[in-house]
N, C-alpha and C positions, 0 to 999 in steps of 0.2 A: 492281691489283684483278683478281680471277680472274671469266671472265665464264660461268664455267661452266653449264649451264641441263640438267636432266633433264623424262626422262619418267617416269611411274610407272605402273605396270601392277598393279593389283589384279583379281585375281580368287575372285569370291564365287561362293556356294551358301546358298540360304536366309538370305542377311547383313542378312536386315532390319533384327536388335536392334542390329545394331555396322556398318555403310556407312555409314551417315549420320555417326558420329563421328569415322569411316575418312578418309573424304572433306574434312570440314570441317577437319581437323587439317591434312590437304596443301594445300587449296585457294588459300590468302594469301599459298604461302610464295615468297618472291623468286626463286630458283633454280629454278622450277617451270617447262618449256616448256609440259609436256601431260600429264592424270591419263588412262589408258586402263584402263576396267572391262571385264572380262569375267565373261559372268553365266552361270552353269553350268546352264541351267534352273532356274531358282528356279521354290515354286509358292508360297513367302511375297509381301511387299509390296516387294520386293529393284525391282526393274523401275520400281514407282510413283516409291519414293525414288530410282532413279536420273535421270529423265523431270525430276524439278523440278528439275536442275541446268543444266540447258539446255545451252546453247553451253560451260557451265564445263569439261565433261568428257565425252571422246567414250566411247560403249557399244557393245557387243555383247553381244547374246543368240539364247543360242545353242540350238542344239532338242533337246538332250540334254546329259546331264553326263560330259564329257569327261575328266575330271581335272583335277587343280590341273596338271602338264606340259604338258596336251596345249594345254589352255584357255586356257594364260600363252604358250606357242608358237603359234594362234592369229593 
């Protein structure tokens, strides 16, 4: 049995309409060690929706938008 375990690194920008489904689709899954979001300045609800997931998944937000490189390096 392979005991392999990831982390996953998303990073969003205004991802209110699609994080939450982002999220919930990784969150169950076996192999999962740790979801790591990076949030590029959102001025959407991106922040709220990440806040209700608690301990599930560690965040940063950051005080400008970096790029999807700079933000996933981070």
């Amino acid at each position: 049995m392979d005991d392999s375990r990831v982390t996953v690194i998303v990073v969003t920008w205004n991802g209110a309409v699609c994080v939450e489904r982002c999220l919930d689709s990784l969150i169950d899954e076996p192999y999962l060690e740790r979801i790591i979001v990076v949030d590029n300045d959102s001025s959407d609800e991106t922040i709220e929706i990440l806040k209700r997931y608690g301990d599930a998944i560690e965040y940063y937000s950051l005080d400008e938008n970096l790029g999807f490189g700079r933000a996933n390096n981070y």
